[in-house]
Every structure is written in C-alpha cells, then in structure tokens.
N, C-alpha and C positions, 0 to 999 in steps of 0.2 A: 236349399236355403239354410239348412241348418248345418251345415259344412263350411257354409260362408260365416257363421254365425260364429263356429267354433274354431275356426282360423283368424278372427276378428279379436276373441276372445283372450287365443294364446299370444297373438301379438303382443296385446295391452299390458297381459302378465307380464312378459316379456320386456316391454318398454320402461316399465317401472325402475329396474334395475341399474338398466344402462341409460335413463336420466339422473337417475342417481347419483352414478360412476362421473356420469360427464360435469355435472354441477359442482357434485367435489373436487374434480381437477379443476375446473373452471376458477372455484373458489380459492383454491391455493396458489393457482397462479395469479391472481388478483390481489393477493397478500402478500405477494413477493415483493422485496424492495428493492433498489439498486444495491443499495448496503448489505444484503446479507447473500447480493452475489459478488460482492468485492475481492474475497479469497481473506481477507485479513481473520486472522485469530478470534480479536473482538469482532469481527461480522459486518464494522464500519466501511463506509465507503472513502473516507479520509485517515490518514495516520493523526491518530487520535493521543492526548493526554489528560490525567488527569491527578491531582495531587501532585507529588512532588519533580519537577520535568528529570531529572536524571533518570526515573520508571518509566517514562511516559515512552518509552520506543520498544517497551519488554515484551509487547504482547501485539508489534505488528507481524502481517501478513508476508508470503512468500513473494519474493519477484527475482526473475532468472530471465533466459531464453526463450523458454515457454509460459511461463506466468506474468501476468502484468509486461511482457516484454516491452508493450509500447503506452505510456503513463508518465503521469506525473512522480507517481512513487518510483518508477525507475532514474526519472529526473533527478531526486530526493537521495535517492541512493549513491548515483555517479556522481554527485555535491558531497557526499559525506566522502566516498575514494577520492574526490580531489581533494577534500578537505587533510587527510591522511597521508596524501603525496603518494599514492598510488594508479594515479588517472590525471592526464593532463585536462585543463579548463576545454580545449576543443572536443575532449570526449564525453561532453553533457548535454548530453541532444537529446532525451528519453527515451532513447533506446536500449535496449539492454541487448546487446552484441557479445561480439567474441571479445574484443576489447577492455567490454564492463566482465564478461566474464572470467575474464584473465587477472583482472587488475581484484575480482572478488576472493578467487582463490588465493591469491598472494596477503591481501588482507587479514582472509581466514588462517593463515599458514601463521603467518606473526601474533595472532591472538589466540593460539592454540587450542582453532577450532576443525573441523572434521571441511578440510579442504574441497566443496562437491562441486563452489561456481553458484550457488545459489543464494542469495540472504534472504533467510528465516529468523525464526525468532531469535536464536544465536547470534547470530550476526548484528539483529537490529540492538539487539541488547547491549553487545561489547560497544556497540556505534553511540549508542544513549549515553554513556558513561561521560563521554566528552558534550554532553550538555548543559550549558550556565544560565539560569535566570537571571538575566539583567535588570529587567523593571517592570511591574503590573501598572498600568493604564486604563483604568475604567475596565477592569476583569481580562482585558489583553496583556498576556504576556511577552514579552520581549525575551527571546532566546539568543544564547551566542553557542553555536558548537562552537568547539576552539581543539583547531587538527594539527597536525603534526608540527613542530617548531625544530630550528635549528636542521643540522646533517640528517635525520633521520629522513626527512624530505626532499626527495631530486626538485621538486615543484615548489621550492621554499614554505615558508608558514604560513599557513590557512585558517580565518577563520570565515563562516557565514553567518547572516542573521537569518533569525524565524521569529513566526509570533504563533502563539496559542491563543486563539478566539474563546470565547469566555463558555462557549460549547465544549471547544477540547479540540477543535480544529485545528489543525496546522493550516501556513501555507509558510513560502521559503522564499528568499532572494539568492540565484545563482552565480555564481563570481562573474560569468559573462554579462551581466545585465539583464534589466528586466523585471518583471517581476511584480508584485510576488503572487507566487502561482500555488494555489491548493494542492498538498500533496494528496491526489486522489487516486485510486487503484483504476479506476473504471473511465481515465480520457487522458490526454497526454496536451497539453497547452504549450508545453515549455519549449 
C-alpha cells in the first residue's frame, strides 16, 4: 500500500506543473484576437488610419503571394495598381497572383523601391502619398486616392473613393462596382 501511496504522491507533484503549463497556453490563446493575427505592423485586423490620411497607409501590413494572398487588403492593393495604370480593373479579384505580382514589382521599380513583388510598408507608404481628404461626416472621412493621370497610364486616369470610420477603419469602393468592402487582412469579400 505504501508504494501505491507514493506513486499517488509523485503523480500529484507531478500534475502541478503541467496544469500549470496547460492553463497558461490555455490562457494565451484565449487572449489572442483576430487582430493581432492579421500580419499588419500595427497588429490591426483592418488597414487602419489615424491623424493626417496621407500617414495613414505607412505602417500597414505585408501582402504578396504568400501573405494575405486571398483578402480584402489584397483587393485594396490591386485598387491602388489600377488606380496607378499598372493592373487592369479585371485584375481585382483579391487575389494576389502572378499578375498582381507583376504589376507590384513594376510599381516598385518606378518608385525606386527594392523590386521583391511584395507590398510592405514601402510600398504602402509611397501608395499613401496619393491620398486626398475630401470631407469628414459625423467623424467619417471621405478619401480620394487620385492614380495616375494623363500618358503615364495604358489604363487612363484613376481615381477611387474610401472612407475612414471614426475608429480608423477603412473600407474602399472598387472601379468594378460594389462595395464598399473593409479592407481586412484576415477574409477576402470583394
């Protein structure tokens, strides 16, 4: 009995630890939000703004082939290369393909950034520049990117509208119709 006693014993010791171990993974994955598996810089699950909108694109997230490849921020992206006359309107599906890949790097080429096919914070950033506040609306803002004008565009001149929700939210209207869709890292609508 007393060999049962002290096998009972070292169990319990035992136990202590590794409910320990399991409560605290338990507890951290319970803490986890959608948002801070997004991939974005800030941690957001939407491309987010805040103060003045020409900043508000400098500190979004990655999306390529492998990242975000199927989303609304890939949507958000291929809006801004057609916006630029580097992607035709039939190539905004949210996906991010060879096509968006292609049409990225040539982007990146003309803005004399580091050519990989990806848009990162670089990429989002030079993309920001071409953003206009149009009008605030009860803390909605009204955005115009405004892309390419005149030759410099096979796709003629581009602009789209966005709005910034009084949170910092985007969502986008794309030239094919529709809309408007939350540019979110984490589901693809568009």
């Amino acid at each position: 009995m007393s060999s049962l006693h002290s096998t009972r014993r070292v169990l319990r010791k035992a136990a202590v630890p590794v409910v320990g171990a399991l409560l605290a993974i338990g507890i951290n994955v319970a803490t986890a939000t959608p948002a801070a598996a997004s991939g974005s810089y800030s941690g957001r699950a939407y491309v987010y703004g805040s103060g003045v909108v020409p900043d508000d694109f400098d500190d979004e997230g990655v999306v390529n082939v492998t990242t975000h490849r199927n989303s609304n921020v890939a949507c958000l992206w291929q809006t801004i290369l057609w916006a630029n006359g580097y992607l035709p309107s039939s190539g905004i599906d949210g996906v991010f393909g060879d096509q968006t890949d292609a049409a990225t790097r040539n982007f990146q080429r003309d803005k004399s950034l580091v050519a990989d096919g990806s848009a990162g914070r670089n990429s989002w950033t030079k993309a920001g520049d071409k953003l206009v506040q149009r009008d605030n609306q009860n803390g909605w803002l009204y955005v115009v990117y405004q892309g390419a004008r005149g030759s410099r565009s096979t796709y003629s001149s581009h602009e789209f509208v966005l709005q910034r929700s009084p949170d910092g939210n985007y969502r986008f209207y794309p030239p094919q119709g529709g809309g408007p869709y939350w540019a979110t890292y984490n589901s693809r609508t568009c």
